[in-house]
C-alpha positions in Angstrom: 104.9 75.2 84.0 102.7 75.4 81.4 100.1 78.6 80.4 96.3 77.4 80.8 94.0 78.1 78.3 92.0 80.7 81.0 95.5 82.3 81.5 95.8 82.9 77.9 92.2 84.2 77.6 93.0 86.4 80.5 96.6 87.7 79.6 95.0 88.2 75.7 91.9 90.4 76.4 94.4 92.3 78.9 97.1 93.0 76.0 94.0 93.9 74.0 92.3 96.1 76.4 95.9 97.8 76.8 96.6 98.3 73.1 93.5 99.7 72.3 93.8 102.4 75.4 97.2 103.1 74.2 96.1 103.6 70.6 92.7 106.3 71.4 95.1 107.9 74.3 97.7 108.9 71.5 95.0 109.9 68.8 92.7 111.9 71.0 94.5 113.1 74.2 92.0 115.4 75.6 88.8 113.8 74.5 90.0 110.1 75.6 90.8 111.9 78.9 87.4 113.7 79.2 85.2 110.6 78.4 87.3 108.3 80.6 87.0 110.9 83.7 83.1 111.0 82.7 82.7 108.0 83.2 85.0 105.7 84.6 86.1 108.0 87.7 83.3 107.7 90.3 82.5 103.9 89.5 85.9 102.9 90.0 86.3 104.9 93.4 83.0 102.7 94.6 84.4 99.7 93.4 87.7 100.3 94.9 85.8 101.5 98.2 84.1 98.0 98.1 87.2 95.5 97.9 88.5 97.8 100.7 85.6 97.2 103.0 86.7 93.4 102.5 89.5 93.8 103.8 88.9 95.1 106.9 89.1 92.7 109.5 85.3 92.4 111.6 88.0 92.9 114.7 91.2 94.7 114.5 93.3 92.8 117.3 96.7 93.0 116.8 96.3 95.4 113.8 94.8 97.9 116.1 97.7 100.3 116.0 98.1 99.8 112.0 94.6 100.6 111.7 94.4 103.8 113.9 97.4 105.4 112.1 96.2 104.1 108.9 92.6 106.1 109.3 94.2 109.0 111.4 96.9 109.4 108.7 93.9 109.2 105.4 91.5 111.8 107.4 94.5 114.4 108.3 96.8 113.9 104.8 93.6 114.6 103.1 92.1 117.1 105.3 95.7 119.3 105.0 95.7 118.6 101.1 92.3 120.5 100.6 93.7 123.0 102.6 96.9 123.9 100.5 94.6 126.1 97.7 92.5 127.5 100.1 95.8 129.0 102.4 97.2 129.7 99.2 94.3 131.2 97.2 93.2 132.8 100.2 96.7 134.9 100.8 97.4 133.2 103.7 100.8 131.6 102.2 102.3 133.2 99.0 105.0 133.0 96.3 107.5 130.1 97.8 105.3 129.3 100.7 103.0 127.3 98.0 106.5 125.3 97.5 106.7 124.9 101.3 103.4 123.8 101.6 103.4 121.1 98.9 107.2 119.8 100.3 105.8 119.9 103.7 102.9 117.7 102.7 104.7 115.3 100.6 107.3 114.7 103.6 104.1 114.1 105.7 103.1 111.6 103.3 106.3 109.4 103.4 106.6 109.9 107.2 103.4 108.3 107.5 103.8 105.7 104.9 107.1 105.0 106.8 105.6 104.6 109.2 102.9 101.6 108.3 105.4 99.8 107.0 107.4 99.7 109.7 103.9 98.7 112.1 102.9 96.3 109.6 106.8 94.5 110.1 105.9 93.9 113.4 102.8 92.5 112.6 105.2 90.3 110.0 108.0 89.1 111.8 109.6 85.8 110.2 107.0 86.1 106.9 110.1 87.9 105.2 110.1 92.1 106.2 112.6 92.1 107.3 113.1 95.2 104.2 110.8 96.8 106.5 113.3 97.9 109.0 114.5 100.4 105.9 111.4 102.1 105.9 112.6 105.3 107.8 115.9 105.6 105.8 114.0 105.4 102.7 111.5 107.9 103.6 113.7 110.3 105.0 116.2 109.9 102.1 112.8 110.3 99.2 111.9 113.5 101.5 115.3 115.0 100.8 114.5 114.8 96.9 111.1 115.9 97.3 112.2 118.6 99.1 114.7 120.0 95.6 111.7 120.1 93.4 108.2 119.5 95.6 106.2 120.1 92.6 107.9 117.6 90.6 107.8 115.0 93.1 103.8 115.4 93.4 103.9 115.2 89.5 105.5 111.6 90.1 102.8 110.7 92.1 100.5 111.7 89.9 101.9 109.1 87.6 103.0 106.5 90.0 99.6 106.6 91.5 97.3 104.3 88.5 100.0 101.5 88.4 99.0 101.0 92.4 95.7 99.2 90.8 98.3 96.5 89.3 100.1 95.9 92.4 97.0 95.3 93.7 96.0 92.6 91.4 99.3 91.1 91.8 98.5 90.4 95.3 94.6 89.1 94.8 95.9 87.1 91.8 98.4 85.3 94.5 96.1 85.0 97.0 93.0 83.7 94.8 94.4 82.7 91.4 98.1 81.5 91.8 97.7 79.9 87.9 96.8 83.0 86.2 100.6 84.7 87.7 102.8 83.5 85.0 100.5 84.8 82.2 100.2 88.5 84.5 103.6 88.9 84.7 104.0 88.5 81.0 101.7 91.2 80.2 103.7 93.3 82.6 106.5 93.1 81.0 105.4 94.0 77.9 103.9 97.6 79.7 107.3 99.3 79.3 107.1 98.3 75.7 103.9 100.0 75.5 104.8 103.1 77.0 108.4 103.1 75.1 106.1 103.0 71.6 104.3 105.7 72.8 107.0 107.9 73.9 108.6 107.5 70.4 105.8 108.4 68.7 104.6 111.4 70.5 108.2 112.5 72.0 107.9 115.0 68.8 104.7 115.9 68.8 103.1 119.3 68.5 101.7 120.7 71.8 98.4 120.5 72.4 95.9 123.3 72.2 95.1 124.4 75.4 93.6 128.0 75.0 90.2 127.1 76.7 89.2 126.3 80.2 89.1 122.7 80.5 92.1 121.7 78.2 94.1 124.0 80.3 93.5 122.0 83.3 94.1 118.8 81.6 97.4 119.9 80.1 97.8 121.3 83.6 97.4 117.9 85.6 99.6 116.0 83.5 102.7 118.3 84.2 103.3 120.5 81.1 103.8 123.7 82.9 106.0 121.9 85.3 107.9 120.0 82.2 108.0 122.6 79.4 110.6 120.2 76.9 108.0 117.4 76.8 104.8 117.8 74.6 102.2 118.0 76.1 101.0 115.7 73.6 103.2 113.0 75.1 102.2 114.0 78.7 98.6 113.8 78.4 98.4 110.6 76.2 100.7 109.0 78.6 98.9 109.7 82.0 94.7 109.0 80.4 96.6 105.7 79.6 97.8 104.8 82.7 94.3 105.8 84.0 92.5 103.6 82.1 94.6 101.0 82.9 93.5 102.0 86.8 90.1 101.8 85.9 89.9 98.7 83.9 91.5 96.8 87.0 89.0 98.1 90.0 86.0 98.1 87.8 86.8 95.0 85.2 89.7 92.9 85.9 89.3 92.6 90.0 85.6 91.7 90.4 85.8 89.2 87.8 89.0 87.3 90.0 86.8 88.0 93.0 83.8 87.1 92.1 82.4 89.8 94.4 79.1 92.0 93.3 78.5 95.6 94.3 75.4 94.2 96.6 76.6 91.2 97.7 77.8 92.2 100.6 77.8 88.7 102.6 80.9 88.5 101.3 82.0 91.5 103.4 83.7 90.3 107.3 82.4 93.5 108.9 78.9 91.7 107.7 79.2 88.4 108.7 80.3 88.8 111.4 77.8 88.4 114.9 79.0 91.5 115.9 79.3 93.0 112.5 77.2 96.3 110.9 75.5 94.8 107.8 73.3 97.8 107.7 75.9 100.5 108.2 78.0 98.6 105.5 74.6 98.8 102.8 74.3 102.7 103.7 77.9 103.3 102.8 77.5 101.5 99.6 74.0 102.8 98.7 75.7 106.4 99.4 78.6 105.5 97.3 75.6 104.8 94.2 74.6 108.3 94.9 77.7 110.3 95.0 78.3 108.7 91.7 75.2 110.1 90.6 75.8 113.3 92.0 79.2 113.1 90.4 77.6 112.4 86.8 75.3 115.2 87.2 77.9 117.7 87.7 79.8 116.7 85.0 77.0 117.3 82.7 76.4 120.6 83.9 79.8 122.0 85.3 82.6 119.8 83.7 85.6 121.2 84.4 84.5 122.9 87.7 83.4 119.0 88.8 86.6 117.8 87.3 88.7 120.1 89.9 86.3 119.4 92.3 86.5 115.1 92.3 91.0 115.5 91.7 91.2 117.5 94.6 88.6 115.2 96.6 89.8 112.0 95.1 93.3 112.2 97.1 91.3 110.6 100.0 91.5 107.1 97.9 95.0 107.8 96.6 96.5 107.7 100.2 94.2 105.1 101.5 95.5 101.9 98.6 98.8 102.6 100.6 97.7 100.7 103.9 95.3 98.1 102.4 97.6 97.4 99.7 99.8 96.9 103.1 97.7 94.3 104.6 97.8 92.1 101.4 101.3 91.8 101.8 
């Protein structure tokens, strides 16, 4: 099977795109980090908040019991993870309860993902999930190793977390554009390449300087207290990359394979449907415009305090790819 010329367009400004992340992540660290956060983070969150809403069904059916532990699981996982500082912070848990806390959440989190995949088999019997019977073994046996270094298995999410965004083109490539697979899975292979060449070339690096607010926490959140032996040079470089690569998908790669605008909301099932809420639907995009807006602000007066502020909120759309990323499948 030959590579069409559109395949070739598309795997080539991918490669591109990549490269050139790669390259300003390893020269400036902090400052590619800062100015992607700016202004990539609350765009993509709409975006991403868009192609969900098409795909929800206009009625659940059959998926009703996927759906209610889906949304039950998103409200109380996030809920209890804006809790941990505050118990923490506030004296309420100290010392090793923070490592309790954190292990008791992350096993919460594979319980629950266990959980869906296991309601979303029975959905699937005979379309080949049968793998979905393993869920529980799985989840119990990844909650034993979260439970040796908890911190250190949130840090892996924290990593794990961007290359969701190219899972999820996988799938809407299959389902919409079935030509362009052969040239995607190219460029995917040539990621661990990418990240190899930047390993080498940082693994050696000096630290970064972190003796001021805001490079703290960005040092912070890419795990150099937690991994001490690995410049932070390296750490840093390596997760603004795999951002960006989270970023270009929701806001560049996946509406132009969709085709779908921000407004165009026809294109939405919980709109056309008779009994659907094309109303509600515009007031939850039109407030997704503004929290941007309110997000932007704060970044230009509060940086880092907004920074802390959109991580910690942001685990809401972490936790919710996991079941629409499901219903692809």
């Amino acid at each position: 099977m030959r590579i069409t010329r559109r395949a070739s367009v598309f795997v080539s400004l991918m490669i591109v795109g990549t490269i050139a992340s790669a390259m300003f992540a390893t020269w400036l660290p902090l400052q590619f980090s800062m100015l992607t956060v700016f202004l990539f983070a609350g765009p993509h969150n709409l975006f991403e908040f868009r192609y969900f809403l098409t795909r929800l069904p206009a009625r659940f059916g059959r998926s009703r019991d996927f759906v209610l532990v889906a949304f039950s699981g998103i409200f109380v996982l996030t809920l209890t993870y804006l809790l941990l500082p505050i118990l923490f912070y506030g004296g309420v848990w100290s010392g090793d309860g923070w490592l309790t806390m954190l292990g008791s959440w992350n096993s919460l989190l594979l319980l629950w993902l266990a959980t869906l995949v296991w309601l979303r088999g029975k959905q699937q019997r005979g379309r080949n999930w049968n793998w979905a019977k393993y869920s529980w073994p799985v989840a119990l046996g990844l909650g034993s190793i979260n439970w040796l270094a908890p911190e250190l298995f949130s840090l892996a999410l924290v990593y794990l977390h961007p290359l969701v965004a190219l899972w999820f083109l996988e799938r809407q490539l299959r389902r919409s554009r079935p030509e362009l697979l052969r040239a995607y899975h190219g460029f995917l292979a040539l990621l661990p390449m990418v990240l190899i060449a930047m390993v080498w070339q940082l693994s050696h690096s000096p630290a970064l300087a972190d003796d001021n607010g805001l490079a703290w926490r960005i040092t912070q959140h890419a795990g150099a207290e937690l991994l001490p032996n690995i410049s932070s040079h390296l750490l840093v470089a390596l997760h603004v990359f795999l951002e960006m690569l989270h970023y270009a998908v929701w806001l560049l790669v996946l509406p132009s394979i969709t085709g779908g605008k921000i407004w165009d909301v026809n294109s939405i099932p919980l709109v056309r449907h008779p009994r659907g809420f094309p109303r509600l639907i515009s007031a939850a995009l039109m407030l997704g415009v503004f929290v941007v807006a309110v997000l932007w602000i704060g970044f230009g007066i509060d940086y880092a305090t907004t920074r802390d502020v959109y991580f910690a909120v942001a685990i809401a759309h972490v936790v919710a790819e996991a079941p629409f990323l499901l219903r692809t499948m």
